[in-house]
Each structure stands twice: as C-alpha cells, then as structure tokens.
N, C-alpha and C positions, 0 to 999 in steps of 0.2 A: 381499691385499684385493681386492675384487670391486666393478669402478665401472661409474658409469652413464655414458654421454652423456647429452646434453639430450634426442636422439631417444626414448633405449632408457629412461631417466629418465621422458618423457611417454606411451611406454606400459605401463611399471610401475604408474603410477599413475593413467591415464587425464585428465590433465590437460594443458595445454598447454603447449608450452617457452617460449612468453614468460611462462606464469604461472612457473613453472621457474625461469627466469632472472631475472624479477622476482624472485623468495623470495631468488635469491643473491646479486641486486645491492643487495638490503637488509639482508643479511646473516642471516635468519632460516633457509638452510641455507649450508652452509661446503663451496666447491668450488675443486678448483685448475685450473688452465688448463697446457694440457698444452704440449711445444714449437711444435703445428699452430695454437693459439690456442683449443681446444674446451676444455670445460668436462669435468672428472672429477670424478663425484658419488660419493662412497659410498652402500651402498645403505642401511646404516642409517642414515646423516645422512638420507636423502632420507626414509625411511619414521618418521623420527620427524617429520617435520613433514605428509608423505602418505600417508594409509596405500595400500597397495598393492592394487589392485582384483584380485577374484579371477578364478581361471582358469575353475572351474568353475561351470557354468550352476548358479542357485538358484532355490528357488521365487516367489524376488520379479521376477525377471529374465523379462520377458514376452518369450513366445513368439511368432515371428514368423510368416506363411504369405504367398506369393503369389500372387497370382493375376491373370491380365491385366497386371502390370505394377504392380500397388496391395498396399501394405504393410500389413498390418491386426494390429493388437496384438492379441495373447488374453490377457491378463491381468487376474484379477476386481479386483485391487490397483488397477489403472489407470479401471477401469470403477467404483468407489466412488469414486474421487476427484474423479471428473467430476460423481459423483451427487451429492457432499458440496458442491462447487462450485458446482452450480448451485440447491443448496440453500440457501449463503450467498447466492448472487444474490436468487431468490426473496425472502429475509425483508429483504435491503436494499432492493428494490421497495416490498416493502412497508411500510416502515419509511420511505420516501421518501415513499412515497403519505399515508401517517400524519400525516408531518411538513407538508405541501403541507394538507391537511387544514385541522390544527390554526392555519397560518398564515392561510387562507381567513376560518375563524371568526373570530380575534383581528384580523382587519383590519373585520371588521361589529362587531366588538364596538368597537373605535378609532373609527369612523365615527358609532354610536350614541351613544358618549360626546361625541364632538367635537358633534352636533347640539342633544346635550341640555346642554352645556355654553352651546352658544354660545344659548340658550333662556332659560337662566339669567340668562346676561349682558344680554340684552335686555330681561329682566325689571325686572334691578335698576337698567337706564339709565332705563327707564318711568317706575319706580318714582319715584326721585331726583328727576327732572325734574319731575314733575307738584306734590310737594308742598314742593319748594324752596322759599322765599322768596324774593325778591330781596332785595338790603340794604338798601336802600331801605325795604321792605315791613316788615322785620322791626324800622326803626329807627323809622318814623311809625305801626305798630300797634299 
C-alpha cells in the first residue's frame, strides 16, 4: 500500500497539514503514526475525503506573466468575476440608496402626521373648554 506523510498528503491535495491533521484528529480520515511519531496516510483514505488537485495546467487555471517583478492573471474566468462582483456592489449601492430614500420620505410623512395630529388635539382641548359648563352652571340653569 502506498502512504502519504502530512507533507506529501498537503501537496496531493493542495490543502494544508493542519487542515490534514485536523480531518485525522477528528477522525474523518483514519491515519496511523509511524515508530518516528509521523502520520501514514493512505492515499485513498485521503482522496475520499480530498480530492486530489491536478497535475495538469486546465483552461480554468489562469496563466501567469511577469513583468518588472508584478504578477498579472490572464484569465477571462477571473475577469468576469470581478465584473459580476462589482456588479452585485453597484445594485447593493443602489439598493442602499433606495432604502435611505424611502426612509427620508417616511420620516416627513411621521412628522406630518405628528403635526396634524397634535392640530387635532388642540382642537378638541378648544373645543371642550369653551362649551363645558361648570357644575355649578349646569345645576342653577
């Protein structure tokens, strides 16, 4: 049978050996510990919980160029995503702005109400007052 260290393990899979080690210490892959105290992985225990990154370059895998010392992705995969990206930005903007909006309005429409309420109220204290009787008034008239 054919095993991994945690090294040759993390680049099978391109993950890292604490995340590695974490899967084994929780037992979600099953490794034994050798006389030195390393870890021996199997490779299909490891690859049924990692799958295994490929060797060969694919067309999703962006090409890389130098220049001056600066690393520049060529990849149209990577350049849509940035577009789609700042596309959700854009309609959350404005979806923010909408909302900001809508709250502006309904705080003039609260303030309208509150004036013509308290309008009301002053009415019906006028009102009251004025043609009240006294007890008095109402028992000798």
């Amino acid at each position: 049978m054919t095993y991994y260290t945690l090294g040759t393990a993390s680049k099978a899979t391109g993950k890292t050996k604490t995340t590695i080690s974490n899967a084994i210490k929780k037992g979600r892959i099953s490794a034994v510990k050798n006389d030195l105290g390393h870890y021996q992985i199997d490779v299909s225990e490891l690859h049924r919980v990692f799958p295994p990154i490929k060797k060969h370059r694919s067309r999703s895998t962006p090409k890389v160029t130098t220049q001056d010392h600066l690393i520049i992705p060529k990849n149209n995969d990577l350049n849509a995503q940035v577009y789609a990206k700042n596309e959700i930005i854009k309609m959350k903007d404005e979806m923010y702005q909408k909302a900001e909006r809508e709250i502006e309005d309904l705080k003039m429409q609260r303030d309208q109400w509150q004036k013509e309420a308290t309008a009301n109220r002053l009415l019906l204290e006028n009102h009251t007052n004025k043609n009240a009787l006294k007890w008095y008034q109402r028992i000798f008239s």
